[in-house]
N, C-alpha and C positions, 0 to 999 in steps of 0.2 A: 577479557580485557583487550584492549586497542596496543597492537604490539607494531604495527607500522602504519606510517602515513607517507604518502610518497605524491609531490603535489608540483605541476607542471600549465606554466602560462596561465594562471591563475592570476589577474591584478597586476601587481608590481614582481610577482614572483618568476622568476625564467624556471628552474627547477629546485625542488627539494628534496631532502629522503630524511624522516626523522624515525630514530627507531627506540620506542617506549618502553619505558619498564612497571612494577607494581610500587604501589605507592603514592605519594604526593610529587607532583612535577611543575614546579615552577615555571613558566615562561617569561621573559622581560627584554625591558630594551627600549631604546628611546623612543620617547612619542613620532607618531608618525613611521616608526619602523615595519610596523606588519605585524605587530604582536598577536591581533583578532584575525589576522587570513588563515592561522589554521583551524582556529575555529569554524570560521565561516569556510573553509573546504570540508573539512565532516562534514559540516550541515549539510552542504551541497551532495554528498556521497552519501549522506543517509536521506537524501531523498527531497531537500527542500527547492523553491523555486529558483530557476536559475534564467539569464536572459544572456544575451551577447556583449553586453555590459560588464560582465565578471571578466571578460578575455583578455588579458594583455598584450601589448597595442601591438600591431604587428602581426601578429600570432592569427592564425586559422581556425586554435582549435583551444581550450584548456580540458585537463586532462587531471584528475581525481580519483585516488586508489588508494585502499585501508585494507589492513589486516587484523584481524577477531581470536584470540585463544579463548575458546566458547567451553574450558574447564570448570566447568559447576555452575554454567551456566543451561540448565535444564530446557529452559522457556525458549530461549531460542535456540537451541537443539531441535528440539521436539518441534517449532513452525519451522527450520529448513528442512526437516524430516516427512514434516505435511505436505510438503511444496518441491517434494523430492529434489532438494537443492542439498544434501545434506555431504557434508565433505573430512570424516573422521575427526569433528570436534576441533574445526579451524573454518574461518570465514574470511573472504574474498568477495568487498565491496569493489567496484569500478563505476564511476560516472564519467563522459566525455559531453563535454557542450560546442557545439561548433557555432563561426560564426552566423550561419544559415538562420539560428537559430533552433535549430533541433539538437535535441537532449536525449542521449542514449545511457541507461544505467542496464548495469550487470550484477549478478548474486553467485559467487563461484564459475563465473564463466560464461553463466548462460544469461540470457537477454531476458531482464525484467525490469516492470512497470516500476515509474517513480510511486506509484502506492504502497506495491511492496517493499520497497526500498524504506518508503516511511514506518511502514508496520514494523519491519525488522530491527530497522534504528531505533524503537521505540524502546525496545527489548535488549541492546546494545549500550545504547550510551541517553544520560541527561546533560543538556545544557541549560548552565541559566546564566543567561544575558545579562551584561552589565545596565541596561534598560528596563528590568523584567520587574523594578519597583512598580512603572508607570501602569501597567497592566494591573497589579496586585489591588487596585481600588475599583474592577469589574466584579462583580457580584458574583457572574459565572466562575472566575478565575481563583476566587474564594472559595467556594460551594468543590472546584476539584482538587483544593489543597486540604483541605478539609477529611474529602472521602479519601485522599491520596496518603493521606496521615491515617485514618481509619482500617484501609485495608475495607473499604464497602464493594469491591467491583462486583461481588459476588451478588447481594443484597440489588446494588445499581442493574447489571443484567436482566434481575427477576423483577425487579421492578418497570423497566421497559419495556419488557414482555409484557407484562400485566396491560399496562397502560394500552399496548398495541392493539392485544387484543379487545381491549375497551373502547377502544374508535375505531374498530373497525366495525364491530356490533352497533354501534350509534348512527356508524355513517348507512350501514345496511338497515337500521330503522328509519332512518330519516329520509331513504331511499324509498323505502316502502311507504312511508307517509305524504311524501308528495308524487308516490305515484297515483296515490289516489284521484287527486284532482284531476287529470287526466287519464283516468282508469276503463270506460265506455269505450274511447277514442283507440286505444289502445287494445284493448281487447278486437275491434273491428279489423283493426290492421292484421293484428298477429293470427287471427282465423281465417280471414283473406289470405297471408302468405303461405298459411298452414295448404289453406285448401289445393294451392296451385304447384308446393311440391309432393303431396301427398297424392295427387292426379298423378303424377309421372313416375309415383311407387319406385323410388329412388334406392340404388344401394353402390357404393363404390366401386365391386367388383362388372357390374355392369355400365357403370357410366366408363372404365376403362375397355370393357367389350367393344361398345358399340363406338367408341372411338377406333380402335381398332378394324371391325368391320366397315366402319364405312371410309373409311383410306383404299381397305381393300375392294370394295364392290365398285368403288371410283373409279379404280386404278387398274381392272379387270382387264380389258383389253390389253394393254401394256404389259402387266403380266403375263397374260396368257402366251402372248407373241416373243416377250425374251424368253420366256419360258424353253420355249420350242424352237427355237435358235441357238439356246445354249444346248438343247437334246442332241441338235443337228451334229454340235460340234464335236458331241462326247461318242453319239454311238448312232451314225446315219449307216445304210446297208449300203454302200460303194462311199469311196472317194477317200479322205482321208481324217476318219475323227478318231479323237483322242486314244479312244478305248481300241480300238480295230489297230491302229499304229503299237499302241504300250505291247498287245498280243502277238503282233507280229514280232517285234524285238524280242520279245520276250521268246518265243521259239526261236528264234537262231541264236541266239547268246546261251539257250538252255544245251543246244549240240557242243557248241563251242567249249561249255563246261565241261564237256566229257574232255577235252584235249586240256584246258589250265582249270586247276583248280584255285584260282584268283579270283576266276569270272562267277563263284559261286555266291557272295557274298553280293555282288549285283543283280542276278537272278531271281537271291531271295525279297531284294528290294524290289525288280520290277511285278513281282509275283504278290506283294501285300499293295503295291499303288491300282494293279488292275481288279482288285477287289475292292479297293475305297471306290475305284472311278467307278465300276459295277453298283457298289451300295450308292452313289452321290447319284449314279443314271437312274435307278431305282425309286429314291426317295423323288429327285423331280419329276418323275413322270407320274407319282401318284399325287404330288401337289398338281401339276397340270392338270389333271384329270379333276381334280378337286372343284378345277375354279369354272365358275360360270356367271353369264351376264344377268342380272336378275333385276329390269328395270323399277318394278314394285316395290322389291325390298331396297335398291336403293333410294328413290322417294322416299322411301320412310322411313329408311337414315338418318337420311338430311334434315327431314319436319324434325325427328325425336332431338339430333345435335343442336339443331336452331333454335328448340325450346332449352334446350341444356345450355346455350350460352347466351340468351337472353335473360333465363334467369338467375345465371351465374354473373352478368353485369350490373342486374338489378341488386343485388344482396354486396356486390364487391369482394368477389372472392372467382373461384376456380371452379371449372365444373366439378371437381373430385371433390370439391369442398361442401357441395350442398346438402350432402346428407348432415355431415356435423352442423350445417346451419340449421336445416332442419331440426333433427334433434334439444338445439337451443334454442330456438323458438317455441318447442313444444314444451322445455322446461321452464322460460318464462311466461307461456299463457298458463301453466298451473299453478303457477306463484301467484300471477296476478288472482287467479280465480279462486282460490285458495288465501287471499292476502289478509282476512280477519284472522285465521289462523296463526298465517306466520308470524303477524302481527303480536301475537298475544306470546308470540313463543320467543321470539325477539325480546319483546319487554321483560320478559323470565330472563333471560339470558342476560341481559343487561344490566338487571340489577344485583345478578349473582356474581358479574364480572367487574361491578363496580365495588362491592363489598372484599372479592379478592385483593382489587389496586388499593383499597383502603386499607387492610392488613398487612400487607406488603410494604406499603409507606408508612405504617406505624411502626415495621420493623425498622426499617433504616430511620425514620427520625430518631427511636432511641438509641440505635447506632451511635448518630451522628451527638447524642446529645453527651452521647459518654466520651465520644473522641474529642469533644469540644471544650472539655474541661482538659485533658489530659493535655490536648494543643494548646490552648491556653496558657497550662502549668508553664510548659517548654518555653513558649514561647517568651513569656512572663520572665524564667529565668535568666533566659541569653541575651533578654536585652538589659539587665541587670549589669553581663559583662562587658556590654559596647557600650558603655558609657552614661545608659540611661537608669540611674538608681531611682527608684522610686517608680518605676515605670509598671503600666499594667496590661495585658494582652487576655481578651476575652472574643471567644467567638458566640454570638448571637445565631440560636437555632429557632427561626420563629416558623410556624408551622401552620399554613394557610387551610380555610373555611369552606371557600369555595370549588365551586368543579371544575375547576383549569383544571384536569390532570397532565401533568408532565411527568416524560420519559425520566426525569429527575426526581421524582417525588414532589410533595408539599410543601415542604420547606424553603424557605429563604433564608441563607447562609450572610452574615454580616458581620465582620471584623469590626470590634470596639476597643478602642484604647485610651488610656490615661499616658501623653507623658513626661510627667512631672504628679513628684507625691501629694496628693489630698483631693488632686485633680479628678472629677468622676470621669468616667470611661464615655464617648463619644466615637461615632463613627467613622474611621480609622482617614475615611476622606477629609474629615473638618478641622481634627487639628492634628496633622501630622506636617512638620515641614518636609523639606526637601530631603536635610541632612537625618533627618529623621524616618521618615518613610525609607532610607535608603538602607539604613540601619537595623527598621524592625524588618524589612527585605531580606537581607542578610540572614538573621535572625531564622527568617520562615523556611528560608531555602536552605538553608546547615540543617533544623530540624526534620523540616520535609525530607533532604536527601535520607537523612541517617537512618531514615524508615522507609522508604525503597530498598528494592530490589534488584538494581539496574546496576552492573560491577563497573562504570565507569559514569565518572560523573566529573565533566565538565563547568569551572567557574570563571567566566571572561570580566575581571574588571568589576566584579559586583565590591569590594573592597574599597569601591573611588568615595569621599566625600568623610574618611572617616584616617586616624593616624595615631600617633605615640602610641600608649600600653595598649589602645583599643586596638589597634594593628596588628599587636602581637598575638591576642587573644584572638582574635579571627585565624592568623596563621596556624593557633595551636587546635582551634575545631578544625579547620580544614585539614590536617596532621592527624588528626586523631581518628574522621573519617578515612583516610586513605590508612590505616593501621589494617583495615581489611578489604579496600578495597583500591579502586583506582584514581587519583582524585587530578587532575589536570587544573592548574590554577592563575591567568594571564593576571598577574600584577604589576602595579608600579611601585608597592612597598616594601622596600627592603625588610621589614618586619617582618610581612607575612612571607618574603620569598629564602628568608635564611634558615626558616624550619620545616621546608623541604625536603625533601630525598633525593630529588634528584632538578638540577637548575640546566635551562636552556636561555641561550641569550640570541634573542632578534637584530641581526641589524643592517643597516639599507646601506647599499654600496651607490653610488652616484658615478656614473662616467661622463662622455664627454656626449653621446648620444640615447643612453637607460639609464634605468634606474632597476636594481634588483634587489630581490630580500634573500638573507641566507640565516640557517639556524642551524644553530650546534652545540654538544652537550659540554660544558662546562665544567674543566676537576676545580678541587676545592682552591688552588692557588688563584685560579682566574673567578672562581665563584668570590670570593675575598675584595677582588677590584671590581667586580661587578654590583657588590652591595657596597661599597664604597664611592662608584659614578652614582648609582641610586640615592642614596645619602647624601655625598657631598655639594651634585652640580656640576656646576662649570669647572671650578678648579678640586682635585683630588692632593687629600694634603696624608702629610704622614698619618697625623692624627688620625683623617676619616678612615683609612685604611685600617688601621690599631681600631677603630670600632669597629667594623666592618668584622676584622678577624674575631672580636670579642663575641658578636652576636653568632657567629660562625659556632665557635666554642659553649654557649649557652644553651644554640639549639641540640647541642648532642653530637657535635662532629670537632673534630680537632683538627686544622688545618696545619699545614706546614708553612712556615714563616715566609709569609707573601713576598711577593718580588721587591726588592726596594729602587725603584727606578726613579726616570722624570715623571711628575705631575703629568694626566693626562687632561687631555679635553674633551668636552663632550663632544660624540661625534654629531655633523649634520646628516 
């Protein structure tokens, strides 16, 4: 679960530090406060797009860091474990966005891609946007709540596969078929190329020989001459070379060593250098002796490297690479030459692998046609308690003819609703209103959450458009999910934020040149005024407060008898 968040020059924010617990956590606070910045800083830290835009004003840099107790959470164990990010069962997000424009994310420390970041976040935390109705009338966005509620990923995977490899078999049939038309043309060409590397009886280790040799047959003279100028130096019969000098020293330091036995440990040093100079005078004298001028075979250096990188421009590759060209040109002229065969063996294959993606998609359609009822039931229910009696929630699994095969299967997934009693079921775009869509919304995402696997689940606002007992009844799903896991909840309704576990209050401070956000955890006397500003408005009356306390006491917490002070105002 999400145990710290620690959020800097972000928007209106200068700094924050907010630190989490398990359960259900209210966020609130005046419109216009910053209640969604920490939401939208997760996002940001789990990997979503960011610009220079998010930075608050002034500021160089903003700056995003999250903390993970990844206890019994297996799945992201086990990918920081793949990803050798893995940190004894605790996770260390960092994102930094600078004005520049560049975006740097971290995984325990070390520097990783915003993809990763997404994949991990995925496994970490869900959000769902107080917006996330408007999307719920894509067909796609259907068809993943759907398998999301089914538990199909398994089913969705092999089905993918299937598909993949079924285009990739067609697309290598269709390959073959219009190579035909072209097929003489082609055959001309690829025995022409055949013939011209097959002349120069090519093999790698030799195209690096003769690169090799002819540097050196080039380069002969030159060599030959340092050659024998470095010999000079090492070991000429008078004057002063290397080796003649090391052996002179070396006998008077060896007498000397009879008087200090100091000098012995230098002795034995100069006594192994005039044997490397010995072995080094050796070895180049018999390279010297080696080389000679060989006008012939240099000519026919030159000719064999000239053909080696003419046709190594020709083909667009590397002289070392012409053998592997080779080689593929030999295995496409026996494909082509061969092409009634492959052809026949293709069409076997293809129909073997379409019969596969057809069984595979008959799995998942009846997957999906049993989740589809069971989503349904749910969904049918919950919206029974937001208000809509008589209401009906059906998912339509209609399951297509043709051979579009999709990575998704066959199916097209369609949300159908009634809402209002006797009303037949229609698709969920035609007659759903605003406050209505926003509602079987709600609905799908408390259901959907509650069959995930994700131990932190994120709800920004999705609660707007809806009030009185239906308020409550939302606070008491969203209560009921965080009983196991972790539920984070930006509301404006005192309903849903008195049944809580724990309450955070947003609120913007104004100066004479900023503006900044600050949040902090709320005991129950200040929780008490807090659903009492929410409640009452502008002016805070004894009254509001005396309910405030009551919902306090009904959600399961018994307050201590609230401040009795002046009326406060709402802050701006």
């Amino acid at each position: 679960m999400l145990t710290h968040i620690h959020v800097r020059n972000l928007a209106i924010v200068d700094e924050i530090d907010v630190e989490l617990t398990s359960g259900m956590t209210a966020l609130t606070g005046e419109t216009g406060a910053g209640k969604s910045i920490l939401v939208d800083a997760l996002g940001l830290v789990l990997g979503d797009r960011a610009d220079s835009s998010f930075i608050r004003h002034g500021c160089d840099r903003a700056e995003i860091s999250a903390a993970f107790d990844l206890q019994g959470n297996t799945t992201a164990s086990d990918w920081l474990n793949q990803q050798d990010l893995d940190m004894d069962g605790e996770c260390q997000l960092r994102r930094i966005i600078s004005r520049e424009g560049r975006s740097r994310g971290y995984i325990n420390g070390q520097v990783a891609p915003m993809q990763s970041l997404r994949e991990l976040g995925e496994l970490l935390v869900d959000i769902h946007g107080q917006h996330e109705h408007q999307s719920l009338l894509r067909s796609t966005v259907q068809r993943d709540l759907l398998d999301s509620f089914g538990g199909h990923q398994h089913l969705l995977t092999e089905t993918a596969a299937s598909c993949k490899d079924w285009k990739t078999a067609r697309q290598e049939l269709q390959s073959v078929l219009n190579d035909d038309a072209d097929r003489d043309a082609r055959l001309d060409l690829l025995r022409y190329q055949l013939q011209e590397l097959e002349a120069l009886q090519l093999n790698s280790e030799e195209i690096k020989n003769i690169d090799a040799e002819h540097a050196r047959q080039a380069n002969a003279g030159r060599l030959m001459e340092a050659s024998q100028q470095a010999l000079n130096r090492l070991d000429a019969d008078e004057g002063a070379a290397a080796y003649n000098l090391i052996s002179q020293a070396l006998e008077e330091l060896s007498v000397l060593a009879d008087m200090d036995k100091q000098l012995e440990h230098t002795t034995r040093l100069l006594e192994e250098t005039s044997v490397l100079v010995q072995e080094g005078i050796d070895s180049l004298r018999h390279y010297s002796e080696s080389l000679e001028i060989d006008p012939e075979r240099l000519q026919w250096l030159e000719q064999r490297t000239g053909l080696l990188h003419d046709l190594a421009r020709k083909h667009r590759c590397t002289a070392g690479e012409l053998p592997d060209i080779e080689t593929k040109l030999r295995r496409e002229l026996e494909l082509i030459e061969n092409a009634d065969q492959h052809r026949e063996k293709l069409q076997e294959k293809l129909i073997v692998l379409e019969q596969d993606y057809l069984a595979v998609s008959a799995k998942l359609t009846a997957k999906r046609k049993k989740a589809a009822r069971a989503f349904g039931k749910d969904i049918t229910a919950a919206m029974q308690t937001l208000g809509m009696q008589g209401g009906i929630f059906e998912v339509n699994v209609n399951s297509r003819k043709d051979s579009a095969f999709g990575h998704h299967g066959l199916d097209d997934i369609e949300f159908m609703v009634s809402a209002n009693t006797g009303q037949p079921v229609q698709a969920l775009s035609k007659v759903a209103s605003g406050g209505e869509l926003s509602r079987i919304s709600l609905s799908i995402q408390v259901i959907s959450a509650g069959s995930a696997i994700i131990p932190t689940l994120i709800f920004d606002e999705v609660d707007s458009g809806i009030g009185g007992g239906v308020a409550e009844i939302v606070g008491q799903q969203l209560r009921a999910l965080g009983s196991d896991r972790q539920v984070l909840c930006v509301t404006h309704l005192p309903q849903v934020a008195a049944l809580a576990d724990q309450q955070m209050q947003v609120t913007k401070l104004s100066g004479e040149d900023s503006t900044r956000t600050r949040i902090r955890a709320l005991n129950d006397d200040e929780r008490v005024d807090e659903l009492a500003r929410m409640l009452g408005g502008v002016k805070i009356t004894k009254q509001t407060r005396g309910h405030a306390r009551e919902m306090m006491q009904q959600s399961g917490r018994n307050p201590a008898t609230a401040r009795k002070g002046k009326n406060t105002k709402k802050a701006g």
